[in-house]
N, C-alpha and C positions, 0 to 999 in steps of 0.2 A: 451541584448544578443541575436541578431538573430540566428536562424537555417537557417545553411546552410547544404544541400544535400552533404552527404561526396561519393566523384568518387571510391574512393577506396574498393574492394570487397572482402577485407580478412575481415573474419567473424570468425578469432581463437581466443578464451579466453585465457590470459596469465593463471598462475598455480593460480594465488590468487586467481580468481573466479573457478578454475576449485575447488579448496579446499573449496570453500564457499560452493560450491554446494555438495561436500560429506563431508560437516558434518552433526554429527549424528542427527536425527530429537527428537525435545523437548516434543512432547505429539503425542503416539502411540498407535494403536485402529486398529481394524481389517482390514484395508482400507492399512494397512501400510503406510500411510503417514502424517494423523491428526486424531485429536479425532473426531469424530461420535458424532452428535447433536441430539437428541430425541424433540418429541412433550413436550413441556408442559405448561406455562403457556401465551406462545402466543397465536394468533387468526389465526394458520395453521391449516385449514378445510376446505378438500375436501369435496364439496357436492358430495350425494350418487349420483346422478344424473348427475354431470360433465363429461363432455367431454373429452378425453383425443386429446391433442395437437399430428397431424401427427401422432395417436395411441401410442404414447409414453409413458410409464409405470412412470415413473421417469427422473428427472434430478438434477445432483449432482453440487454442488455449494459450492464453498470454501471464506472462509473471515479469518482474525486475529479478535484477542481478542482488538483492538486496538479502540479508538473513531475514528481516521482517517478513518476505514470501517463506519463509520456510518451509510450509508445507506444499508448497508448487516446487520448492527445490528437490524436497524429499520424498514423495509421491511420483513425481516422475523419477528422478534417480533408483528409489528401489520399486518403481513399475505396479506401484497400488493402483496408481488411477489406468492403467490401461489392464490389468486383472478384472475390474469391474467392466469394463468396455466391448471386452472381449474379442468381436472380431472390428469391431468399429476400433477404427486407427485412430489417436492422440498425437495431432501434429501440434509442436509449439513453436512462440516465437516469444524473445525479450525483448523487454524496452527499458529506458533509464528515465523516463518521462511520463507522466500521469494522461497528461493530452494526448499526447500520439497513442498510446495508448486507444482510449476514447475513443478517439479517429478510427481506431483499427478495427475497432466494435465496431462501431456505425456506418462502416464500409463492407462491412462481412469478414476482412482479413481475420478476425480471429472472432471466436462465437463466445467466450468464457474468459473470465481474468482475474487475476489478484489484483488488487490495486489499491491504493490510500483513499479514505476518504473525500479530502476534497475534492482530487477530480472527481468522484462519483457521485455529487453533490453539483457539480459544474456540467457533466454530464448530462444528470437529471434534466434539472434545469431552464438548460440552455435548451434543451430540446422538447420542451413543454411536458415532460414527464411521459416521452414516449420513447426515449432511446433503451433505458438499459434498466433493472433489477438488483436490486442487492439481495442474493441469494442464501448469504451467510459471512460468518466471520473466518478469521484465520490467526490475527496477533494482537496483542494487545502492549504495549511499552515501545522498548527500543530507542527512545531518542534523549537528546541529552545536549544540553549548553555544554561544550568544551572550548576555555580558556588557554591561551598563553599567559601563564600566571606570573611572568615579569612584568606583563603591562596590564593583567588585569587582577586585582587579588580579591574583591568582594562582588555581589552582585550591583550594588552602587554604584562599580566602577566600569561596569557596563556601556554606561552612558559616556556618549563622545568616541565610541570605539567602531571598530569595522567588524560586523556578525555577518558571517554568510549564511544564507539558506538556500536550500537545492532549486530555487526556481519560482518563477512571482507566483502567489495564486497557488502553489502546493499548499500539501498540509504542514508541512514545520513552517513555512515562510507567515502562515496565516498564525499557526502557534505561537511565533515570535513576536508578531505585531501586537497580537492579543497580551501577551506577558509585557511588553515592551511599555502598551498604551497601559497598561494595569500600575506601573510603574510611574505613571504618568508623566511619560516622555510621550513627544510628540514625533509622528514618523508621517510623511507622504506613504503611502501603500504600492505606488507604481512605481515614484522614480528611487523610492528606498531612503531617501535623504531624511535628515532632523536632526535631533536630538542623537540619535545612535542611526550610524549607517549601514542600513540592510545589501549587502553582496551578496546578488544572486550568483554560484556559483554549481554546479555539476558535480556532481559527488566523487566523480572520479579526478577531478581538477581541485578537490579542497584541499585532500594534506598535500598536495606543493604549491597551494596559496598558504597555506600557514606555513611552511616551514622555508618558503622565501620573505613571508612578515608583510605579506598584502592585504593579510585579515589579522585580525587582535581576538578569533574565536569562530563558533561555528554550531548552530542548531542544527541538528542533523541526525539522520537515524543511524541504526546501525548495519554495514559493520563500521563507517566513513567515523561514528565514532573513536569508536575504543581506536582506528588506525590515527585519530590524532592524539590519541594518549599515549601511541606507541611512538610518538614524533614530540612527547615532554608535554602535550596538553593537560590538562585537568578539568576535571568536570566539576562543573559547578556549580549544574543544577539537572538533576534528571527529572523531565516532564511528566514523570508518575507521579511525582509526589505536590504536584497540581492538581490531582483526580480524586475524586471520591475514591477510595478502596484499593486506589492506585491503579486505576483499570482506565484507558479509554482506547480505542477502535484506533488502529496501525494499518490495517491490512482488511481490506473485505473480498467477498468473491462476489462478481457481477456478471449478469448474462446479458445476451441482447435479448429484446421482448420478445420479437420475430423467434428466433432458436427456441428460447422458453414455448413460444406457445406449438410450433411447429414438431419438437423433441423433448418433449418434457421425460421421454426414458432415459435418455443420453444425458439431462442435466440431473435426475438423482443418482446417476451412475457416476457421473463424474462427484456428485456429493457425497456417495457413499464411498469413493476412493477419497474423497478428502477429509471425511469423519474417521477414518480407519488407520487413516494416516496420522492423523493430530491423536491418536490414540496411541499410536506406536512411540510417537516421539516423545510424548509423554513418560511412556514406561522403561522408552532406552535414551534417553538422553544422549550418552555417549556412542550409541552409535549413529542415533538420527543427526547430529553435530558431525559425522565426520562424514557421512552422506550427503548430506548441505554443503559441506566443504567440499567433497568431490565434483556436486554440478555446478557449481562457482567455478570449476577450474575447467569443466567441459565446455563450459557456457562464456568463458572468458580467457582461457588461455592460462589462468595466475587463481592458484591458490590461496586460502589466507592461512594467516601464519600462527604459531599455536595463544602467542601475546595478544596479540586481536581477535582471535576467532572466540578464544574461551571464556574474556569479557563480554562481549556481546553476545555471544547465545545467551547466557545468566541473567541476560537484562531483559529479553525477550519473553512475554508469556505467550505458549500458542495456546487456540482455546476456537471452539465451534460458537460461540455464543458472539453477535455482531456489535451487539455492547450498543444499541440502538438508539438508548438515551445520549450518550456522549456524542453520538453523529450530529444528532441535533444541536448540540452546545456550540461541538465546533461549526458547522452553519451560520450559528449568532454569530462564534468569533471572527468568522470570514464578512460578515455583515456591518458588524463593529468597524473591525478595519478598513471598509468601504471598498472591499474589494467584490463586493456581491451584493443585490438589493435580495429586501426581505424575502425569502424564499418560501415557494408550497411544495412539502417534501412529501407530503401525502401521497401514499403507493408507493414509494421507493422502495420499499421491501415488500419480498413474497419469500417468505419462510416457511410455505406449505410445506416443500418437498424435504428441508432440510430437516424439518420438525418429525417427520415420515420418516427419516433415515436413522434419526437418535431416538424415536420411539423402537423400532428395529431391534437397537443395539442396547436398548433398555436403557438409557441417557434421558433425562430431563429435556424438555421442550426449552427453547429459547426465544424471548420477547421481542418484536418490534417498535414498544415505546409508543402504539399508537401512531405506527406511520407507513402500517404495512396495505396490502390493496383491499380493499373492500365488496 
């Protein structure tokens, strides 16, 4: 699936994405847009003595509760990204939603984020390609059709059944349309109805719709995966093996322009803690997994369990490279689905700084696809 440069320069969200993006946000904290993270048992310690970056007080950084952040989980848990920071504070906040998210950027509440592609797509956009940046990458897989295999035993059988996806207008919901329409069933994009009925449901709400039998399955990343395989689901289809090389874009990191242009030290500091970080987790596997499981239980109260946690890290690639081609593919598929008109993604990435940080560390430069600023 190459990326080709779309000519066309309407940048208007049809009503699905504009409704994605005002619904009501899942976990609310004085920021008004995600919960407020506190010190505790990670290794976030400013020395008395640090420096602060360009004299900067703070800078705010948002991630989900999700393993596809992994290195927002594990960066701040063992304190990479506030080591490069120095005396400039790394305040964070979570969200379970791609929009509020967004929101949070474009209001200031947070300068930096992990986040899935479409909304960073929806983002762009919607705001004539002046809100935010795609800075870099972070994961690449993670998601996965999971079946109740009493009522569903082939992908054939798909159809006529109840699929949830995390939310109208995300990226697995746009994934699924696109698989769905590829299948050729027919789906409404907003109200979910056809051929197969799209449930939008909340990640933290799926495995006890599947396991009171209100859904018949579930696209969805991980960890909400593997926890319905630990509830007798079956996978049935993992969306890698829809990709070229088995690679597409999970997780990007995005700035607000404003921050970008005003702190460009503090944004390759924060990319040099998250280059350093996707290097570690690389080489310890086992213990960047159990790291990631400790700020999941900081960040949420509940750990996950060894059945869940240890399918889903496996399924996850983390990687600095923002996989630029596939961004644009999924673009088309959100467009397909008619949940977006043709979009001009042009300048959505500035991979200057990041390119700077893995030259550094003697790493290979990573592409834009032809879609970075000029």
């Amino acid at each position: 699936m190459p990326a080709n440069r779309s000519s066309s320069r309407s940048t208007l969200l049809r009503r699905g994405i504009a409704v994605a993006a005002a619904l009501p946000l899942l976990t609310l904290a004085a920021c008004g847009y995600g919960s407020e993270s506190t010190d505790d048992s990670s290794k976030e310690n400013v020395a008395a003595d640090a420096k602060k970056i360009d004299g900067l007080d703070t800078v705010k950084i948002g991630y989900f509760g999700n393993l596809t952040h992994a290195t927002a989980l594990v960066g701040r848990q063992e304190g990479l990204f506030q080591k490069e920071l120095g005396g400039t504070k790394a305040e964070y906040a979570t969200f379970n939603a791609g929009p509020s998210e967004i929101e949070a950027l474009n209001s200031g509440s947070i300068d930096i984020g992990w986040i899935g592609p479409s909304p960073s797509i929806n983002g762009y956009t919607k705001s004539d390609g002046k809100s935010l940046r795609i800075i870099g990458g972070s994961a690449s897989g993670g998601v996965k059709l999971v079946v109740n295999p009493d009522r569903v035993k082939s992908l054939k059988d798909v159809k006529g059944k109840k699929i949830a996806t995390p939310q109208l207008g995300n990226t697995q919901d746009v994934a699924f349309l696109n698989w769905a329409a590829e299948q050729g069933w027919k789906v409404d994009a907003e109200s979910g109805k056809g051929d197969v009925s799209v449930v939008r449901t909340d990640n933290k709400i799926t495995p006890d719709a599947y396991k009171a039998g209100s859904i018949d399955g579930a696209w969805v990343p991980e960890p909400t995966a593997s926890k319905l395989v630990a509830e007798g689901g079956k996978v049935l289809l993992d969306e890698s093996d829809l990709w070229p090389d088995k690679k597409f874009v999970i997780t990007n990191i995005i700035v607000s322009q404003k921050f970008l242009k005003e702190h460009p030290k503090v944004v390759e500091a924060v990319l040099k803690g998250a280059v350093k970080t996707n290097k570690w987790i690389n080489a310890n596997p086992d213990e960047a997994k159990a790291a990631a499981n400790a700020r999941l239980k900081e960040d949420s109260g509940k750990e996950l369990p060894a059945e869940v946690l240890d399918p889903a890290w496996k399924s996850i690639q983390i990687t600095n490279d923002p996989l630029a081609a596939t961004l644009n593919t999924e673009a088309e598929h959100a467009v397909k689905a008619g949940l977006l008109e043709e979009p001009n993604l042009d300048g959505i990435y500035d991979l200057t700084l990041l390119n700077k940080v893995l030259a550094a560390e003697g790493e290979s430069a990573v592409d834009d696809a032809g879609l970075g600023v000029k």
